[in-house]
N, C-alpha and C positions, 0 to 999 in steps of 0.2 A: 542817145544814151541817157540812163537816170542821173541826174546831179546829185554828184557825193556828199553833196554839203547835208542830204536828208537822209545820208547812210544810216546812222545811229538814230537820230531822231525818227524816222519812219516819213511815210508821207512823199517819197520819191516816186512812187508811183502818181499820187494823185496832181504832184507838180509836170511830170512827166506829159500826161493826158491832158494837163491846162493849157500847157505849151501847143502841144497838138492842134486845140480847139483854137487859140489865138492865131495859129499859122493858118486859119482855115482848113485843117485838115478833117475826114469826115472819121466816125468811130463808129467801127459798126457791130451787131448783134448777134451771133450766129446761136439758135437753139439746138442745136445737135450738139455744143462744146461741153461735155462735161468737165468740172472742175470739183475735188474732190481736197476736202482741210478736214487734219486732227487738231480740236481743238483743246489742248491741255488742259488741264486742271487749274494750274494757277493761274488761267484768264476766264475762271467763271466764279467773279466776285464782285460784289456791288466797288470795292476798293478798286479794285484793275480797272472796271468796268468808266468809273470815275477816272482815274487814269489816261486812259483810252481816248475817252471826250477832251481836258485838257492838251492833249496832244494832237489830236484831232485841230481844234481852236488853233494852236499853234501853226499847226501846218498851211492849215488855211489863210492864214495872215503874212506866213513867210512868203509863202508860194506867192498872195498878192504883193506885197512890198516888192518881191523879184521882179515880178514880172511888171510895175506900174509903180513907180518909186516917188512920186509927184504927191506933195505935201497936202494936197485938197483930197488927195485920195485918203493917206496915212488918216486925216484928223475925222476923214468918213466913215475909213475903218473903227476908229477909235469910241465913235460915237455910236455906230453899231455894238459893237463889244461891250460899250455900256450898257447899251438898252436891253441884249440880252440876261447880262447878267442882275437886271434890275425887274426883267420880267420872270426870272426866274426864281429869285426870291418870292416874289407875288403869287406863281404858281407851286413853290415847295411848302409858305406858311398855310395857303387854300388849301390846298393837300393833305396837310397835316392830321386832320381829323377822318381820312379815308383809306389809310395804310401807307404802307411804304410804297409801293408801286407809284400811286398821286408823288408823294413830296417828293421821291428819287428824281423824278422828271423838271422837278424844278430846278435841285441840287446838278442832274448833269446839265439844263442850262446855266448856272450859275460857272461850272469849272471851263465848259467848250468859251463860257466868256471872257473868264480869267486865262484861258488857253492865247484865245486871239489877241487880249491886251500885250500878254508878254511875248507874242510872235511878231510883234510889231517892231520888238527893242532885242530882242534877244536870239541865240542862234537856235534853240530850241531844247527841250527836255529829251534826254536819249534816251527811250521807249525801250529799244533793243541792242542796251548795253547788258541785259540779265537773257537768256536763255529760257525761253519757253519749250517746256517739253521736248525733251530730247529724243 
C-alpha cells in the first residue's frame, strides 16, 4: 500500500517503488502499457513548474530519512542538498546572459535543493491540497 503520510504532499508513489527496489523487488517495463494524463492549465507555469521541483527535493529526502534514518546518512544528505543548491546558482548566474531557458535550470536546481534541505526536518509542502483541473 502507498504511506499516507505522502497523501497531500505527493511523492507516495515514488516512496512506494523505493521500498520495492530496497526489498529486492524487480520493476518491470511493458511497451504496450498505454498511459494517457490531462495536463491542466495551472500546471503549465515556470511558477508550478518551480513548485514541482521543491517538492519533488522534498520527497526525495523524506522517502530517504524513512527508509535509512542513520545521522551519517541525514548530514550526506545535507551536504548533497547544499552542493546542489550552490551549483545551481553557478548555472542560473552563467545563464543569465542566454535566456530564460539557461537560468530557469539553475533556479530549479536551486528550489529541488531547498526541497531536499527541508525534507530532511520537515513533513513536507502539500502539493495537492489545491485541485488541479477538475
Amino acid at each position: 500500500p502507498f504511506d499516507i503520510e505522502f497523501g497531500l504532499s505527493g511523492g507516495s508513489d515514488t516512496h512506494f517503488f523505493a521500498e520495492l527496489h530496497d526489498a529486492g523487488r524487480r520493476i518491470a517495463w511493458c511497451d504496450r502499457a498505454h498511459v494517457y494524463e490531462a495536463i491542466p492549465a495551472s500546471r503549465v507555469s515556470a511558477s508550478w513548474l518551480l513548485r514541482r521541483e521543491y517538492r519533488r527535493g522534498q520527497t526525495m529526502s523524506r522517502s530517504l530519512r524513512r527508509r535509512d534514518p542513520r545521522p551519517v546518512r541525514y548530514l550526506r544528505r545535507l551536504a548533497n542538498a547544499a552542493l546542489k543548491i550552490v551549483s545551481g546558482v553557478v548555472v542560473l548566474v552563467a545563464g543569465l546572459p542566454f535566456g530564460r531557458a539557461r537560468w530557469f535550470r539553475g533556479a530549479r536546481m536551486i528550489v529541488l535543493g531547498a526541497g531536499m534541505v527541508t525534507g530532511l526536518v520537515s513533513k513536507g509542502y502539500q502539493e495537492y491540497r489545491q485541485i488541479h483541473g477538475a
